[in-house]
FINU-508253 format. One record per residue: residue number from 1; x, y, z of N, C-alpha, C in turn. Coordinates in nm, 2 decimals. Layout:
<atoms>
atom nr NUM; n.xx X; n.yy Y; n.zz Z; ca.xx X; ca.yy Y; ca.zz Z; c.xx X; c.yy Y; c.zz Z
...
</atoms>
This chain:
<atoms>
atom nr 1; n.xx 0.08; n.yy -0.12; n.zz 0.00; ca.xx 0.00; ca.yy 0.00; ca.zz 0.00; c.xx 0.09; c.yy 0.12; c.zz 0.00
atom nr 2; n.xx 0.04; n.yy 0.21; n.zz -0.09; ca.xx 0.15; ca.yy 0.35; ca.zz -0.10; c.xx 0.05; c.yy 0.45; c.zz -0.09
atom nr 3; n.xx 0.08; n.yy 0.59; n.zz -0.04; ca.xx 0.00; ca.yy 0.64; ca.zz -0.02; c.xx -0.02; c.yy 0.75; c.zz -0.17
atom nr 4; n.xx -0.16; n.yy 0.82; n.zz -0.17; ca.xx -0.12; ca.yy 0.84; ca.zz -0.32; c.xx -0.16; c.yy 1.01; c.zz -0.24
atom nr 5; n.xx -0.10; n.yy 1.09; n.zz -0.14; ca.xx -0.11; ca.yy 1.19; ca.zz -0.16; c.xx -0.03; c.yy 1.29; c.zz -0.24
atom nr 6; n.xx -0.03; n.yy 1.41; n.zz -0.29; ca.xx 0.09; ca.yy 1.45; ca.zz -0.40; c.xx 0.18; c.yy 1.46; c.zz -0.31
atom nr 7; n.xx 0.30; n.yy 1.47; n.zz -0.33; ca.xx 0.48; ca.yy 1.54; ca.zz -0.27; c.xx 0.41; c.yy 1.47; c.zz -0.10
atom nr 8; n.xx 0.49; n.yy 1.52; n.zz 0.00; ca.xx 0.44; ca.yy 1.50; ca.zz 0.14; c.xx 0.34; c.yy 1.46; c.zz 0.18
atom nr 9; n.xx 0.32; n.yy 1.34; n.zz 0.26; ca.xx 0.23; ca.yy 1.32; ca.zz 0.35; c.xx 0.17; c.yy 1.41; c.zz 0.43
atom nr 10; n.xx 0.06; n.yy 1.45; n.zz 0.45; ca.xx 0.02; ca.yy 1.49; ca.zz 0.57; c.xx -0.08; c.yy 1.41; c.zz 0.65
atom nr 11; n.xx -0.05; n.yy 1.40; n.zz 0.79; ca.xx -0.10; ca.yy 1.31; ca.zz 0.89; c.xx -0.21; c.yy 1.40; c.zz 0.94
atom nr 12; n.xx -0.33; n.yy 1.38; n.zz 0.92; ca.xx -0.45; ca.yy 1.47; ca.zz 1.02; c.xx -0.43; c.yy 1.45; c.zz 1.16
atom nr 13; n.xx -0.52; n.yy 1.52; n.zz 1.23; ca.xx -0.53; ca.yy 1.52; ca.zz 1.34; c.xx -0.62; c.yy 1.37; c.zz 1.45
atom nr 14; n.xx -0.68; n.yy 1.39; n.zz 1.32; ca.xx -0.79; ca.yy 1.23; ca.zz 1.32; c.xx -0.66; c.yy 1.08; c.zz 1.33
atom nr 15; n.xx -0.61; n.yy 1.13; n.zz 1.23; ca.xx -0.54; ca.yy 0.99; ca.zz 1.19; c.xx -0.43; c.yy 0.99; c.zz 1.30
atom nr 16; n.xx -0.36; n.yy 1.10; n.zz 1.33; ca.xx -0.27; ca.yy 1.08; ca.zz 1.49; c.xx -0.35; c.yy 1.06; c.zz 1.56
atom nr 17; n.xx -0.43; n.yy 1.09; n.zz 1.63; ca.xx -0.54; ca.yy 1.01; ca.zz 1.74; c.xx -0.53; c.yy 0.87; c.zz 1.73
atom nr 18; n.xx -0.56; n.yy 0.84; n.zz 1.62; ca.xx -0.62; ca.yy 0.75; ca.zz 1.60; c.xx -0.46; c.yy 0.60; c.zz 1.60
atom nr 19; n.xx -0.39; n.yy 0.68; n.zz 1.57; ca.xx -0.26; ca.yy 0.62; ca.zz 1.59; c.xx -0.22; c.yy 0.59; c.zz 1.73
atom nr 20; n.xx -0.22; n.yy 0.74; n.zz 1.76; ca.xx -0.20; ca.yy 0.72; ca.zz 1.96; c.xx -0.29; c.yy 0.60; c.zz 2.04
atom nr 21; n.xx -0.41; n.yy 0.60; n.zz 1.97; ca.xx -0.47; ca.yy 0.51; ca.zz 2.06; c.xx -0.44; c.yy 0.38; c.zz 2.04
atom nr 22; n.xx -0.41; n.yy 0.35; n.zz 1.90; ca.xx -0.42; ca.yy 0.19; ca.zz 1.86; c.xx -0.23; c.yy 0.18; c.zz 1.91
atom nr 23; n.xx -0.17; n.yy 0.26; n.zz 1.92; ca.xx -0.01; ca.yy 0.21; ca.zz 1.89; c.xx 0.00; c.yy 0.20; c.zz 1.82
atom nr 24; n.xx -0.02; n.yy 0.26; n.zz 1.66; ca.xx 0.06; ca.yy 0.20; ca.zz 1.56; c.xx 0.08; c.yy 0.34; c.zz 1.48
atom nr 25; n.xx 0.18; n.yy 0.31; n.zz 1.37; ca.xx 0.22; ca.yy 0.41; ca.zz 1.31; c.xx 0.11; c.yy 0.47; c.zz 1.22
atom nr 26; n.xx 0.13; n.yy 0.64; n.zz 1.28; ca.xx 0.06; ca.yy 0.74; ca.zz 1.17; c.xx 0.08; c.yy 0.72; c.zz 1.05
atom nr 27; n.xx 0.16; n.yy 0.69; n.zz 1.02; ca.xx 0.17; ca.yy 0.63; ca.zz 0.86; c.xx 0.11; c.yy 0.50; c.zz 0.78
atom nr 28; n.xx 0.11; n.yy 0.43; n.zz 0.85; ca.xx 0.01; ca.yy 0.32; ca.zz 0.81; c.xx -0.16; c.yy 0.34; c.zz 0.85
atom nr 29; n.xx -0.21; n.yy 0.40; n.zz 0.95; ca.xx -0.36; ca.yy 0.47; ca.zz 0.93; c.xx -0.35; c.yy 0.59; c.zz 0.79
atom nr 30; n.xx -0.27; n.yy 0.66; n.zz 0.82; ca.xx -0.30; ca.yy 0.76; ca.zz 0.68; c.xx -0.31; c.yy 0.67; c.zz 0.57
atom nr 31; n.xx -0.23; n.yy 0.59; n.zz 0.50; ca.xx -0.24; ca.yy 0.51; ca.zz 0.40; c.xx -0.36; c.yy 0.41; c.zz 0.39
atom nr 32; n.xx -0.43; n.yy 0.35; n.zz 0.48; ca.xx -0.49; ca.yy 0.27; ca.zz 0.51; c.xx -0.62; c.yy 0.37; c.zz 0.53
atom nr 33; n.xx -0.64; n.yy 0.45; n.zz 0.57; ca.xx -0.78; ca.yy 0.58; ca.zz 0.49; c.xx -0.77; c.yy 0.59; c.zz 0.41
atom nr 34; n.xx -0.68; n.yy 0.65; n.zz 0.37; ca.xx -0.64; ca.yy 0.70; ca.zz 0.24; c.xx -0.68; c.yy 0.59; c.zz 0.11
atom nr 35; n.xx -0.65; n.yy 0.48; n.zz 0.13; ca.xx -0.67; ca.yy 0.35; ca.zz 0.02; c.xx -0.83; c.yy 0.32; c.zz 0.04
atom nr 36; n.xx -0.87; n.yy 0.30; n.zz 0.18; ca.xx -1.02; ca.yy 0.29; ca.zz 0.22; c.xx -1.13; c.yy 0.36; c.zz 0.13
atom nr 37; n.xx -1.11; n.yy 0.49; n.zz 0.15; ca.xx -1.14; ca.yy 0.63; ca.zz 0.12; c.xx -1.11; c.yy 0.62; c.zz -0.05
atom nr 38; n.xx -1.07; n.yy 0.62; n.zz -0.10; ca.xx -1.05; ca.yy 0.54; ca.zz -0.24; c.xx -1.15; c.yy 0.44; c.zz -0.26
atom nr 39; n.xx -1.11; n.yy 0.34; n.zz -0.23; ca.xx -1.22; ca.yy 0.21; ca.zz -0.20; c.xx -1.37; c.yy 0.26; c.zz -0.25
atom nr 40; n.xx -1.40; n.yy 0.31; n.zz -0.11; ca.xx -1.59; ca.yy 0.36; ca.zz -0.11; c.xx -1.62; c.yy 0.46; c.zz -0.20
atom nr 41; n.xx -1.51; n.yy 0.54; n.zz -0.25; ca.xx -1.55; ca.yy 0.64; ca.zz -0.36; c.xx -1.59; c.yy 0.53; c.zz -0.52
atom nr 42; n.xx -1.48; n.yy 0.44; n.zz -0.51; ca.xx -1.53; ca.yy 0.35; ca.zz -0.62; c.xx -1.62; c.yy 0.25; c.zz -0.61
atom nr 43; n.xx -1.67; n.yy 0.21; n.zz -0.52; ca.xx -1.79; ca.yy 0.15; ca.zz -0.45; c.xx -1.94; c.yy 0.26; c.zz -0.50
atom nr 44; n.xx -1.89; n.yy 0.36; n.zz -0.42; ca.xx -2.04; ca.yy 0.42; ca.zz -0.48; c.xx -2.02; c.yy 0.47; c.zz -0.62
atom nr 45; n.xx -1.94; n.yy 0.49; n.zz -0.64; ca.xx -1.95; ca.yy 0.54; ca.zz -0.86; c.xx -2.03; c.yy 0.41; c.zz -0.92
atom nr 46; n.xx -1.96; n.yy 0.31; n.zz -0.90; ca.xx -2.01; ca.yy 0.21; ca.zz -0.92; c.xx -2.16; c.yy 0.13; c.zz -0.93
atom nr 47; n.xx -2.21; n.yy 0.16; n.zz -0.77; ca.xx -2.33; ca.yy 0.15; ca.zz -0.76; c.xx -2.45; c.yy 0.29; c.zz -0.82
atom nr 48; n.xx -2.41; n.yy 0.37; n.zz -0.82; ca.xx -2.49; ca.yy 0.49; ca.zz -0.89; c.xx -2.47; c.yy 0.58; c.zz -1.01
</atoms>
């Protein structure tokens, strides 16, 4: 999984939280929305 934002990552505020709580790297939640979030956009094009 690579993240497809342009030039630099930026980590939200959401996705560090969300990091702090689980222990794991901000960088793999960002990517892992990020790919998600992709996902459900082509999910609903799809369906409508």
């Amino acid at each position: 999984m690579e993240c497809t934002c342009e030039g630099e990552c930026v980590i939200s505020p959401t996705e560090a939280a969300m990091a702090d709580a689980t222990g794991m790297d901000p960088l793999f939640i960002h990517v892992f929305m990020d790919t998600w979030e992709a996902h459900a956009m082509r999910v609903i094009e799809e369906r409508f």
